[in-house]
N, C-alpha and C positions, 0 to 999 in steps of 0.2 A: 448505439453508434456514437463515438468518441471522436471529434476531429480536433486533430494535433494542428500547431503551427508553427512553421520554422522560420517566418516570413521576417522576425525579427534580426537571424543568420546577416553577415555583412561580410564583407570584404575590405581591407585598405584599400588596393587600389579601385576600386569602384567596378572589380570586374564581374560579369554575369557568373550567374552561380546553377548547378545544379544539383541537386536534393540525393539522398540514398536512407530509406530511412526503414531498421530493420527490428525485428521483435525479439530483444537483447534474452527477457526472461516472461515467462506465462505461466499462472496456473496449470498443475497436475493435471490432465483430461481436457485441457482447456483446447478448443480447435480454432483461436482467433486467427484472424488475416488483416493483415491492411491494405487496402485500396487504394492504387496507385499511391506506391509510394516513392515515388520518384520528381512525384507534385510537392510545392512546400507544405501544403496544409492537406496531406492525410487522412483518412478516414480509420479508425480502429472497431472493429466489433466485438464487443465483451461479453463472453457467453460463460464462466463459470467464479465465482467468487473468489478474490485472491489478490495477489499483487499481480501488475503488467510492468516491467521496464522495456521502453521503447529506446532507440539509440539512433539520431542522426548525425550521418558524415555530408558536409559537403565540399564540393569543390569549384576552385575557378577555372579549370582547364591546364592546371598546372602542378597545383597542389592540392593536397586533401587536408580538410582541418580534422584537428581533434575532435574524438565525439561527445556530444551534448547526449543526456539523458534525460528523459521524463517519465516520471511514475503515477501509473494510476490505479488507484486502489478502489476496488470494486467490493461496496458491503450491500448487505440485505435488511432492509428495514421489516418488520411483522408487519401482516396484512392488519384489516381491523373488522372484525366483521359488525354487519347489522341488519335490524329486524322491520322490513315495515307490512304493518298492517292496520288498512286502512280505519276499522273500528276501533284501535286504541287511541286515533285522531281526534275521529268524531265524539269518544263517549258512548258508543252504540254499545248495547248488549246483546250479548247473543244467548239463545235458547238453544233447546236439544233438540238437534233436525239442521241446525244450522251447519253451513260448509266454509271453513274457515282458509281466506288465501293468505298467505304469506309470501313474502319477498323480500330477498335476500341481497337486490341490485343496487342496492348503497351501499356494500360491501366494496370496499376497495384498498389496494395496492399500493405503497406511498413509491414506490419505486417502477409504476405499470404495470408489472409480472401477470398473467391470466391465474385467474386464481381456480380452487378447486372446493366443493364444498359438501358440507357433510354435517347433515340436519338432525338431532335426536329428540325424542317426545319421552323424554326423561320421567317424566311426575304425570301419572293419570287416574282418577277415580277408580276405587273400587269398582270393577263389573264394566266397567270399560273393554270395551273389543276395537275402539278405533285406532286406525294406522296411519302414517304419514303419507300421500302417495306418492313420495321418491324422498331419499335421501344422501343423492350425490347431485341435485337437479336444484337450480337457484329458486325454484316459485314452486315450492312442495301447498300439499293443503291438508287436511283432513277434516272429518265432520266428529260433531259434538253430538254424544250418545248418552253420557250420562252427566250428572251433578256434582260439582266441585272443581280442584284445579287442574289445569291443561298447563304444562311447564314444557315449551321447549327449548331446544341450545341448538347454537349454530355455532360451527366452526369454521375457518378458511385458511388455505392453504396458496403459498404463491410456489410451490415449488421445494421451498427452502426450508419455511418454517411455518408453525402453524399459529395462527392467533390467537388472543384470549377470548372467551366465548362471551357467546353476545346470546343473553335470558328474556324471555317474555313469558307474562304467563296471564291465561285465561282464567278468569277465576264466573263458574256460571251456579248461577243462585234456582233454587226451585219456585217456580210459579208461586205470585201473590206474597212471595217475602217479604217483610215491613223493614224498611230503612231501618238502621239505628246505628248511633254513636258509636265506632271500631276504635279501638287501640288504633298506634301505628308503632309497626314494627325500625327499628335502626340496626341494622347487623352492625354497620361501622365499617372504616374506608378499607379499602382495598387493600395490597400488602406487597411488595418486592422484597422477598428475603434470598439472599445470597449464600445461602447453605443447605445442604440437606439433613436430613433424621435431626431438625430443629421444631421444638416444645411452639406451637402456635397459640398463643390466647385472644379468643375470640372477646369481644363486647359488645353486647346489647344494651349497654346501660341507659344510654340515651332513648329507648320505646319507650314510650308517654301513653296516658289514658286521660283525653279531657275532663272524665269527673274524675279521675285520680283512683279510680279503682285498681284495686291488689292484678297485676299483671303476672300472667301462666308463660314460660317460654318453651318453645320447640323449636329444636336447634336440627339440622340432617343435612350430611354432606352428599350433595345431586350428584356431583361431576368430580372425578380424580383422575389423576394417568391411571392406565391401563395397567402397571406392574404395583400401583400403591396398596397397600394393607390399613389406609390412616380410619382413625374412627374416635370420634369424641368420646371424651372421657364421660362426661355428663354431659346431657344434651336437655335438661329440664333447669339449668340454672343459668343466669347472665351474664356469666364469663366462663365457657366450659375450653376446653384445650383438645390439640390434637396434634400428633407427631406429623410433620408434612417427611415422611420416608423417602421418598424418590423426587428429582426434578421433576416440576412442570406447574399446572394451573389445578389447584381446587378453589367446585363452586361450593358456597354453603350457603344456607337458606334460613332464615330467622322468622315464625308465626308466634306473634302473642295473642292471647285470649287475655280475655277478661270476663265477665258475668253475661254481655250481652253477646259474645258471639267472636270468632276471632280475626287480627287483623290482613291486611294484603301481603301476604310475603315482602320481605327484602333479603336480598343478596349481599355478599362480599366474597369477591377472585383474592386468593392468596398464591400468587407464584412464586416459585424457588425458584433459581437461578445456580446454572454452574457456574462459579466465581474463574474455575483454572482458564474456562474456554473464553473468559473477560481479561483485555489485557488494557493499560492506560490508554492509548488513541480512541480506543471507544467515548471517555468523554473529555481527555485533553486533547488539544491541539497545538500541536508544536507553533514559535513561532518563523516568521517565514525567511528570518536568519539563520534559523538554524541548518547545521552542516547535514548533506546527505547521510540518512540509516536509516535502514529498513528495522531492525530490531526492537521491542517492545522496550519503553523507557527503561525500566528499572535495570537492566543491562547495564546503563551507564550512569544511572542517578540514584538514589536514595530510595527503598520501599513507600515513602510519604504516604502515612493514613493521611486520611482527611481530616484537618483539624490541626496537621502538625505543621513544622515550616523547615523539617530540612529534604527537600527536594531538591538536593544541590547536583553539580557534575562530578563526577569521582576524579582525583588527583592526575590519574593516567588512565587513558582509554584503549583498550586491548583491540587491538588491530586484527590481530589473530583470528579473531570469533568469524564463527565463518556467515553470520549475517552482518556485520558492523565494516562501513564504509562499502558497500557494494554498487553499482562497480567501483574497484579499486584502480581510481584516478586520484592519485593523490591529489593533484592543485587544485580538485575541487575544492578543498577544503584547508588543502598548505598552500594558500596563497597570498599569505603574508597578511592577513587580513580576519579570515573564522582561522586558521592556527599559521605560526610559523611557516612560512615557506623556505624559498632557496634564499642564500647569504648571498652579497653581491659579488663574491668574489667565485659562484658556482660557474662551471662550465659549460659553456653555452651548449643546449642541446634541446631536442623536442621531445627525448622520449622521458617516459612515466618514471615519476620517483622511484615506483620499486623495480624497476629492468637493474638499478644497480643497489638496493636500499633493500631494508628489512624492515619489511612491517611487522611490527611486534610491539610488544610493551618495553616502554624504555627509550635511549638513546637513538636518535637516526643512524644505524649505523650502516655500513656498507657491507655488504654481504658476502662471503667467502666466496660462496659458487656462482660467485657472477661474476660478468668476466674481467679478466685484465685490462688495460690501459694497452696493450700492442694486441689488442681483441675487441676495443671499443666501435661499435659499430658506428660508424660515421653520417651514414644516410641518413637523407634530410638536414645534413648540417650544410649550411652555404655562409653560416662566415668565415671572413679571412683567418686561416691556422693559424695565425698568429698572435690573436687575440687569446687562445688558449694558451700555446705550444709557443708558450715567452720566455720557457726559463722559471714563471712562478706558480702556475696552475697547473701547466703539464711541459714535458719535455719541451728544449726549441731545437735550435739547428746546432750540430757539433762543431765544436769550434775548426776542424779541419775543412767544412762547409764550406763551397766556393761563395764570392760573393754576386749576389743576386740579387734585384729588388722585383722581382715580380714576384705574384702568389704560388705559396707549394704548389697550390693542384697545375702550376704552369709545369709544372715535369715531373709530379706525385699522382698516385692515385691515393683515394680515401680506404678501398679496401685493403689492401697491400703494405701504402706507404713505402712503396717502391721507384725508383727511377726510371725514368721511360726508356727503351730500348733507345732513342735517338732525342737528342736533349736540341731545342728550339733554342734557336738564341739569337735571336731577331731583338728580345730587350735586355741582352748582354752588352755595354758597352766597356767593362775591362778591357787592359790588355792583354792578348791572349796567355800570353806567359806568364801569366799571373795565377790560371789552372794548369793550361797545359805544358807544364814545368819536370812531367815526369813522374811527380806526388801524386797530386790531385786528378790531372787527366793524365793521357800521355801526350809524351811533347814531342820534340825534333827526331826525327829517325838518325839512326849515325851515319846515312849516307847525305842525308840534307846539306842542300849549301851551306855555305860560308856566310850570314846578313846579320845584319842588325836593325834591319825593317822589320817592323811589326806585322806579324805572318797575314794580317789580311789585306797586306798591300799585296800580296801573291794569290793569296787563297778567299775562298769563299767561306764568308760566317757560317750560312746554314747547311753547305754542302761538304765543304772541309777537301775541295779535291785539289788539284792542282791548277792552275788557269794557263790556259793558251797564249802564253807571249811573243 
């Protein structure tokens, strides 16, 4: 559950506001909702991995503002699994006859997810008949029957992805065995490699024997994917190899002997990785200047191996690409500020750069198939026409224009740009024959008296009738 908050949202004149806030883009299959969202602060439920763009409008009961976007990116961390049993605590040994519990409940989730689990008893003595008693169940057991190693692996699952396996292993000695001096085994660290059908070289160099005696190595790989074919090349020498074929985790197991008997295993996980299904935000982070994209860096920057320094912006950034700059609100980002915005001499207006502009590489230019200047949509413009329509940004009044000091929209409409069927003239103070001269309006009728009074010593400004004298 994600709660969004718009609380920061204002208003100039101070007026009460109310919320709209709607779910712009979602992950494929994704079934999210918001909860009440007409509250500032939102509630989101994210239920499948991906990108979320949310979009709030609000308003003051008169107008709607532009909308605000926020992105949330929903990823999956690997569960981790783990082994507890209580006799590797203690030091306790166990004998044959013994019923061994295991538990799996320090397995956990970095991101909560209910995980799912799945136990194998990999490695067991010759003449062994014993079984795990469940292996999809968190607290499996089984009993020890015969002599030597009990290897098992635990796997976990949150849904998404599975974890690296987590090893234990039983190692039970025959009655009255006498202590002695063991080797210790080093398989050597762990491994992330970001390729597949890549030559692995294992090292044990580091197994030691306190009196230095000539060390035996046995090398066996326990655990692979399911589809691999890998298999060491030599598995009796201290650095053998082996093709990791397919993504995922292999375990391998390292036993040295020596004269008296040989050491307790050790382990090393080597995982591949698909490099394509890794893009930069996995471990850069943009910083928090940076302009709205959804797009994986390299789109717009430099391949940058590690280690080099040109991780630059590229010269021009293709608008086009159908992830880069989404949503396409330009002044998120042409705002005079992260790029170029509007010159000052633009015309006043609230709609989106490209309603008349080409996004594309190159030049801001204006666009053929949008529309003319006598097709310019007007709505939501409430400054005075004149501030545009001067003569230098866009058309003004023709010079046969009668003269007027009030605003066009006093006898204009915005859609039309027409005159009104009956023209107000309440803020006319000409004299009337100064329009209605015959030109401009129409004037005196040819049967009209004889004067040289100014027609609204007769007549009425707004009604234009004749008056009762």
């Amino acid at each position: 559950m994600v709660t969004l908050d718009g609380t920061q949202s204002s208003d100039v004149d101070g007026d009460s506001l109310t919320y709209q806030w709607t779910i712009d883009s979602k992950p494929e299959n994704s079934q999210s909702t918001l909860s009440n969202p007409t509250s500032a602060t939102p509630q989101l439920t994210v239920d499948v991995i991906g990108l979320y763009i949310i979009k709030l409008v609000i308003s003051d009961g008169e107008s709607k503002s532009k909308p605000d976007f926020v992105t949330v990116f929903v990823t999956n961390e690997k569960p981790v699994a783990n082994i507890i049993e209580d006799s590797i605590q203690t030091g306790a040994h166990h004998i044959i006859g013994d019923t061994i519990q295991l538990n799996a409940s320090q397995s956990f989730d970095p991101d909560g997810q209910n995980l799912t689990y799945r136990w194998n008893l990999t490695i067991k003595p010759d003449g062994s008949n014993t079984e795990l008693s469940g292996t999809t169940i968190p607290d499996p057991s089984f009993t020890v029957d015969s002599v030597g190693h009990y290897i098992i692996h635990l796997t976990v699952n949150d849904g998404f992805e599975t974890s690296a396996p987590k090893i234990i292993l039983f190692e039970i000695e025959p009655p009255g065995r006498k202590s002695n001096t063991r080797p210790f085994a080093e398989a050597g660290v762990d491994q992330a490699i970001f390729s597949s059908n890549t030559i692995i070289r294992l090292d044990g160099s580091k197994s030691y024997d306190v009196e230095n005696d000539t060390l035996n190595y046995h090398w066996e790989i326990i655990y692979q994917p399911d589809e691999s074919n890998a298999k060491l090349n030599l598995n009796t020498i201290a650095t053998p190899e082996f093709v990791a074929d397919v993504f995922g985790s292999y375990v391998i197991k390292l036993v040295v002997s020596d004269i008296n008997g040989e050491s307790h295993l050790d382990t090393v996980v080597i995982t591949t990785h698909d490099n394509s299904s890794l893009y930069c935000g996995d471990c850069h982070i943009k910083p928090e200047s940076h302009f709205i994209v959804y797009d994986d860096c390299v789109e717009c920057h430099g391949t940058a191996r590690h280690g080099s320094n040109n991780w630059q912006s590229i010269g021009e950034i293709s608008h086009a690409h159908g992830q880069v700059a989404r949503p396409a609100q330009c002044d998120i980002c042409h705002n005079g500020i992260d790029a170029k915005g509007k010159p000052e001499n633009h015309k006043i207006t609230d709609k989106d750069c490209n309603y008349c502009h080409i996004k594309n590489i190159g030049p801001w230019k204006r666009a053929t198939s949008t529309p003319v200047e006598l097709d310019y949509d007007h709505k939501g413009i409430f400054n005075n026409c004149t501030l545009c329509h001067n003569d230098q940004f866009q058309q003004g009044k023709p010079a046969g224009h009668m003269p007027v000091s009030d605003r066009c929209l006093a006898c204009h409409t915005t859609e039309q740009w027409a005159s009104e069927t009956h023209l107000e003239h309440t803020n006319i103070f000409n004299i009337c024959i100064d329009c209605h001269n015959g030109f401009k309006a129409s004037g005196k009728s040819e049967g009209h008296i004889s004067t040289q009074q100014n027609c609204i010593q007769c007549h009425q400004k707004n009604s234009w009738k004749q008056t009762q004298l």
